[in-house]
ChimeraX commands (.cxc) that place a marker at each C-alpha (Angstrom):
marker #1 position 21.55,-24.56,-27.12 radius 0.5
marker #1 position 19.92,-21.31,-26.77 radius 0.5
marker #1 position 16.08,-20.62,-26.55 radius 0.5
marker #1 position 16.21,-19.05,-30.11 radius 0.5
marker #1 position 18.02,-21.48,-32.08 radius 0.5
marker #1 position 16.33,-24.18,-30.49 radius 0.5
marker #1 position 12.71,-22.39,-31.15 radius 0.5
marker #1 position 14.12,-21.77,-34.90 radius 0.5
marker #1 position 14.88,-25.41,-35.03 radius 0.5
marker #1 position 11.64,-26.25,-33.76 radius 0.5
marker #1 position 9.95,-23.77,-36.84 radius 0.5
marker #1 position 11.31,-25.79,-39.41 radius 0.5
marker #1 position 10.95,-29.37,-38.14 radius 0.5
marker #1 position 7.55,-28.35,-38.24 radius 0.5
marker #1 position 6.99,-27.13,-41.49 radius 0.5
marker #1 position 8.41,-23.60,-41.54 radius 0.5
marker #1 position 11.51,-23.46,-43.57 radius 0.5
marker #1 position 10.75,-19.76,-44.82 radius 0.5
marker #1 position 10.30,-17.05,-42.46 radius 0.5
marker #1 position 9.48,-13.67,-43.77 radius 0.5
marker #1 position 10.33,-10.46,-41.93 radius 0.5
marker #1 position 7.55,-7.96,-42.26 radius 0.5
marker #1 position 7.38,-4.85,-44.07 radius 0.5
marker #1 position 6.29,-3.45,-40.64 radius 0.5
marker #1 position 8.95,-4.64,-38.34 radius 0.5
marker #1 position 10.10,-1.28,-37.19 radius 0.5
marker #1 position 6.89,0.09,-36.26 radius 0.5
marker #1 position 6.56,0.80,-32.79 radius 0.5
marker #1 position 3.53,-0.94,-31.03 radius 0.5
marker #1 position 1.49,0.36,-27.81 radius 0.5
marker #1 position -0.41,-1.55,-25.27 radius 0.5
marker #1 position -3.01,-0.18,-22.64 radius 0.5
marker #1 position -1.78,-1.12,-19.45 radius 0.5
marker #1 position -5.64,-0.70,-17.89 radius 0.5
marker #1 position -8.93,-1.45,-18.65 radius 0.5
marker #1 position -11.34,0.49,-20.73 radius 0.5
marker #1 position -14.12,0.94,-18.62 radius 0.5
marker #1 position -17.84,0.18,-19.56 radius 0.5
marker #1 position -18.62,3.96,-20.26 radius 0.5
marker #1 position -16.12,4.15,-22.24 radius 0.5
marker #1 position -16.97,1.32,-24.18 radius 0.5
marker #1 position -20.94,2.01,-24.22 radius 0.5
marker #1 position -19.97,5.75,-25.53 radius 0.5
marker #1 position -16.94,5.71,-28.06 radius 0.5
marker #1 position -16.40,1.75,-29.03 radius 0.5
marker #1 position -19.57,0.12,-29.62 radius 0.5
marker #1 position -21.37,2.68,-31.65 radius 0.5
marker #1 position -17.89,2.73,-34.17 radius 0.5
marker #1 position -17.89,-1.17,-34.48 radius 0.5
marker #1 position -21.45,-1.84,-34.53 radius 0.5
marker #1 position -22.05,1.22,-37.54 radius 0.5
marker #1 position -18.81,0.65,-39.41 radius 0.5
marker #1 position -20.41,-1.83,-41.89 radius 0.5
marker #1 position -23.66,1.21,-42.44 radius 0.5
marker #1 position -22.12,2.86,-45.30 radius 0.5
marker #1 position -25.20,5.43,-45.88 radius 0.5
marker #1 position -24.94,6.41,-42.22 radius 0.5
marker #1 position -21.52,8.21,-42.02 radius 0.5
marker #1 position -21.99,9.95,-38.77 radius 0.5
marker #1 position -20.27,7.57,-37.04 radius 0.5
marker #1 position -17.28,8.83,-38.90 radius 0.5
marker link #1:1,2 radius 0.2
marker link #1:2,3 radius 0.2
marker link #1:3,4 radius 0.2
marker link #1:4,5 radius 0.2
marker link #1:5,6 radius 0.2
marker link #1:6,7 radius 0.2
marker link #1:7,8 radius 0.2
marker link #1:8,9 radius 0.2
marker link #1:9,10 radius 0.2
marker link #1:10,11 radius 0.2
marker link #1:11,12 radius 0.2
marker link #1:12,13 radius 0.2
marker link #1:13,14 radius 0.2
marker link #1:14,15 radius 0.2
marker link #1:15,16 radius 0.2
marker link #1:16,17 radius 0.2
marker link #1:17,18 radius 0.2
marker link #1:18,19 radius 0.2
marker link #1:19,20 radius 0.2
marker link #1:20,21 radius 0.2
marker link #1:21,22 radius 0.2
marker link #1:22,23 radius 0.2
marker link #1:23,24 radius 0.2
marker link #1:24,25 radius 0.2
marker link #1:25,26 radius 0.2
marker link #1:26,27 radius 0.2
marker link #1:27,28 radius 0.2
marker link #1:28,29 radius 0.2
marker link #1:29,30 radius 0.2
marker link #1:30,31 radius 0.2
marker link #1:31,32 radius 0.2
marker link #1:32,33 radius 0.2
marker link #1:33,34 radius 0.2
marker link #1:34,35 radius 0.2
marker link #1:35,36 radius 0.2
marker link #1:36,37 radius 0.2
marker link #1:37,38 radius 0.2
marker link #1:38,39 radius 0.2
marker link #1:39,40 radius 0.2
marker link #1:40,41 radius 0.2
marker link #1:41,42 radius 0.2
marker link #1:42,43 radius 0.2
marker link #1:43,44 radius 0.2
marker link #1:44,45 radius 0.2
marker link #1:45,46 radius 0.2
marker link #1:46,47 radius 0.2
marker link #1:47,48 radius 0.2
marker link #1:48,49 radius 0.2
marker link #1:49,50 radius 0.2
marker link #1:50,51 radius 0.2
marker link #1:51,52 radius 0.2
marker link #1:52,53 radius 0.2
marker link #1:53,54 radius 0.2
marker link #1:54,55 radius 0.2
marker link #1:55,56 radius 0.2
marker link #1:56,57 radius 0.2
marker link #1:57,58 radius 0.2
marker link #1:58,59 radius 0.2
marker link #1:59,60 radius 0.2
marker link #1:60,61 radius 0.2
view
């Protein structure tokens, strides 16, 4: 038996007998393939995250 009929098989003896294909199924995805490095993080992705919920401060935007 092949690995996807026997992983579909395995879906719906556990519970999952409908599977819904996503609106977004033909997106393409991208995935770093290195590390951002602490700079990076300390400049660009800590001040976004950490202000995002500070609606009256919108110069993080």
């Amino acid at each position: 038996m092949d690995d996807d009929l026997n992983n579909k098989l395995n879906l719906h003896a556990a519970g999952a007998t409908v599977r819904h294909t996503s609106a977004f199924n033909h997106l393409e995805t991208y995935r770093n393939d290195f590390e951002l490095s602490k700079e990076f993080i300390d400049q660009w992705v800590l001040p976004l995250y950490m202000n995002i919920r500070n609606i009256h401060d919108r110069s993080w935007v």
